[in-house]
N, C-alpha and C positions, 0 to 999 in steps of 0.2 A: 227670502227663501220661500218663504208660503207663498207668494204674488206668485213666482214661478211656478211653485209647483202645483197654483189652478189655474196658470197657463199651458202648462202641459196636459193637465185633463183635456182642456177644453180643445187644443190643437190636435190631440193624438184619440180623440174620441174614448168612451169610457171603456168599449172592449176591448180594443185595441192595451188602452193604460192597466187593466185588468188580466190581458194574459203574457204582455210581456213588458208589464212592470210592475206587477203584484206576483204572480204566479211564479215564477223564475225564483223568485226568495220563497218560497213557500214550499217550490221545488226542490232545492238545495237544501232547507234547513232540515227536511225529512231525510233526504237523502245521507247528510252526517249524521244527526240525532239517532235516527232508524239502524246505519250502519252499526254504529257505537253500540246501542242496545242490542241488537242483534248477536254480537261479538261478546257480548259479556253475557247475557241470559242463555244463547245457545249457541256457544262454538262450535258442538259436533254437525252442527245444521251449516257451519259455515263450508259449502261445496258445488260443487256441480254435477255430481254423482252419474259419472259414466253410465253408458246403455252399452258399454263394447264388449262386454263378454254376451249380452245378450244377441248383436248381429254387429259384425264389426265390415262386414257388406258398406261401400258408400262414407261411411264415418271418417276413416282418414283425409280420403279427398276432400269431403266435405266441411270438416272442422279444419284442414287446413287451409283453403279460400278462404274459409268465413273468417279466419282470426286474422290472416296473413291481410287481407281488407280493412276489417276493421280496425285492428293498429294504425293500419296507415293513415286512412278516415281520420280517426282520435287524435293522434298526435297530428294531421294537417290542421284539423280545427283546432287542437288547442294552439299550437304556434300561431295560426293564421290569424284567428279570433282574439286573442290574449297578446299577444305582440302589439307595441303602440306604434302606430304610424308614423309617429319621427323618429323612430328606429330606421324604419324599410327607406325611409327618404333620404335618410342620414349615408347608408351604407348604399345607396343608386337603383333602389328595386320600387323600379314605378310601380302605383297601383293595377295598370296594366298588362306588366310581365305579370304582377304574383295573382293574377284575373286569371291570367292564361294558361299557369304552372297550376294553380288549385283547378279548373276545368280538366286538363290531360290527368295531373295524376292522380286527382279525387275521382275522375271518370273510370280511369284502369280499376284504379283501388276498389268501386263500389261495384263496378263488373265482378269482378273477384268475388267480395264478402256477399254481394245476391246470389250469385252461382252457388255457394257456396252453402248459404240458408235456404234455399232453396233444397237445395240435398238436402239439408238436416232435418227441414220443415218436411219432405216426405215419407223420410225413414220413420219421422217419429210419427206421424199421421197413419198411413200405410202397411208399415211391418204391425202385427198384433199383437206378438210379446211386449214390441215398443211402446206400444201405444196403451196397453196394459199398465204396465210398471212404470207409466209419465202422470203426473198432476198437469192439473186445470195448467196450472203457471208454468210448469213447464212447457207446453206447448205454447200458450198464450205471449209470451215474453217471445218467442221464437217469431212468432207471426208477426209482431209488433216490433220485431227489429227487419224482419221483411219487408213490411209496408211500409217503414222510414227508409230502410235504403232504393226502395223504388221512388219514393219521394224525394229525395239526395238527388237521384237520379234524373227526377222531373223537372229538375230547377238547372241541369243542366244547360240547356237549348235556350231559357229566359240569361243565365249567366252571359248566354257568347251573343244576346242582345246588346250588352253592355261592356265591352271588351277595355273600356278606359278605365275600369276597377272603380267605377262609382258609386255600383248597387255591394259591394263587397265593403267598401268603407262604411257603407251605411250599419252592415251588421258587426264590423270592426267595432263602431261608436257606441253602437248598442250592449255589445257584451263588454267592452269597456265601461260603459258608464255602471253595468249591474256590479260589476267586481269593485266598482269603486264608489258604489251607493251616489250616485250623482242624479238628482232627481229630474227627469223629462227622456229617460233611457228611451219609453214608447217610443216618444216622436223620431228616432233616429231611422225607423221602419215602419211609421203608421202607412206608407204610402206604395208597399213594395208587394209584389205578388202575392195571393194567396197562398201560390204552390210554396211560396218561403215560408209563409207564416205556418199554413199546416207542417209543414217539415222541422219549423220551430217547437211548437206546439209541442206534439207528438217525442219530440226528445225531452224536452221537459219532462214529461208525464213518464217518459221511461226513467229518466233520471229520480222520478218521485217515487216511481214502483219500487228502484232498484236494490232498496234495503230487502226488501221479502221476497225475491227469487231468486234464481239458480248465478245470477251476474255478478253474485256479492265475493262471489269468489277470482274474480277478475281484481280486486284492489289486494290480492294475497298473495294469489297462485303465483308469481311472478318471482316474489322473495322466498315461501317455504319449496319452491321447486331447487332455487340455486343454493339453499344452505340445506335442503331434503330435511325439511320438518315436515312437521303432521301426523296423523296419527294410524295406526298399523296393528292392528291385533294380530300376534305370529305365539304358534303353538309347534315348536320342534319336539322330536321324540323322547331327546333328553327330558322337557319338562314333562311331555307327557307321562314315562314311564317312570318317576321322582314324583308324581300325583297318584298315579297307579300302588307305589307302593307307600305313601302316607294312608292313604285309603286301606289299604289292606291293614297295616299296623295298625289301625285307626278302630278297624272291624275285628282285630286279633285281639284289642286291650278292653273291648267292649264283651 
C-alpha cells in the first residue's frame, strides 16, 4: 500500500496529488463538520435571506434559470460521477452515449443557470438597495458560482474532442476513487485539460466555502418548504390587543 501510494506521487506530480487528492478530503470534511456546527450554534443564520421585497424586478426569472440549471448540473454530476461504470456497461449505455447525453444536457442545463446568475449577479451588483443590504459573501458566492459555470461551460468543446467517453471515465475513476479512499485518485486526471482542472478546483473551494454562506440553505429548503417548517414571527390583532390590555392592567395594579 505505501510502494503505491509513492507511486502515485511520483506519477501524478506533487500538485496535481495536492489538489485532487489531498484537497477534495479537506474540502468535504469542512463542508460536513462546518455545516453540522453551523446548524447547531446558529440556526436562525441557517437561510438565504430574500432581496424580493426589496426589488423583485428580474428576481423571479432569474432565480428560476439559475435553480432550474443548477439542479439539473447537480444531480447529472452526482449520477454521472458517483455511478460505477459497470453499471452503465451492464445496462448498454456506452461511454460514448452518456459523453454525449452529459455535453447536450449539461450544455442546455448550464445555458440556463449562467443566464440566470447572471441576472442575479446584476440585480445584486447594480440595484443600490441591493447592493446595500448584501454582504461581502453574498455577492462573492454569487460570482464564484458564475465563473464555475462559464468554466462548465469551457470544458464543453474539449468534451466533444473526446466523444468515445474516455476523458469522462477519467473523472468517473477519480471521484470514484475519492468516495472510496482508494489511493492514486490524482493519477486518474493528472493528464486532462486545465480548463477540467480549474473547473475542478474551483468546485471544491465552493464546496469548502459552503458551510459560511447563503448555500447552506440549499441542504434544507427542499424538506422545510414540503412539510412548511421554519421560522415566522406573526403578530395578529387578537395578541396584539390581549398585550394592550395586560399592559394596562399591569399599569392599573401599579
Amino acid at each position: 500500500m505505501a510502494q503505491e501510494h509513492v507511486t502515485s506521487l511520483a506519477s501524478a506530480g506533487w500538485l496535481d496529488q495536492a489538489m485532487f487528492g489531498y484537497y477534495p478530503y479537506i474540502a468535504l470534511s469542512v463542508l460536513a463538520i462546518g455545516s453540522v456546527i453551523r446548524f447547531d450554534r446558529e440556526p436562525y443564520t441557517w437561510r438565504s435571506g430574500s432581496s424580493q421585497l426589496l426589488r423583485r424586478k428580474q428576481l423571479v426569472l432569474g432565480s428560476v434559470l439559475f435553480h432550474l440549471g443548477v439542479l439539473v448540473i447537480f444531480a447529472g454530476h452526482f449520477v454521472g460521477l458517483l455511478t460505477p461504470i459497470q453499471l452503465f456497461d451492464a445496462v448498454g449505455i456506452s461511454h460514448g452515449a452518456k459523453q454525449v447525453l452529459a455535453i447536450v444536457a449539461g450544455g442546455i442545463a448550464g445555458v440556463f443557470a449562467i443566464a440566470g446568475a447572471l441576472i442575479l449577479l446584476h440585480r445584486r451588483v447594480f440595484d443600490p438597495r441591493i447592493r446595500a443590504n448584501s454582504s461581502f459573501g453574498d455577492t462573492a458566492i454569487l460570482a464564484l458560482l458564475t465563473v464555475q459555470l462559464a468554466l462548465g461551460l469551457s470544458t464543453i468543446p474539449l468534451s466533444a474532442q473526446h466523444l468515445d467517453g474516455s476523458e469522462m471515465v477519467k473523472f468517473m475513476a477519480w471521484a470514484q476513487s475519492i468516495f472510496t479512499f482508494k489511493p492514486g485518485a490524482a493519477n486518474h486526471i493528472a493528464e486532462v485539460h486545465w480548463i477540467f482542472k480549474a473547473h475542478l478546483i474551483l468546485g471544491l473551494t465552493i464546496l469548502l466555502v459552503f458551510p459560511f454562506t447563503r448555500l447552506v440553505h440549499m441542504l434544507s429548503a427542499p424538506v422545510w418548504y414540503l412539510n412548511r417548517r421554519g421560522w415566522q414571527l406573526v403578530r395578529t390583532r387578537r395578541n396584539m390587543a390581549t398585550s394592550k390590555k395586560r399592559a394596562s392592567t399591569t399599569a392599573g395594579g401599579v
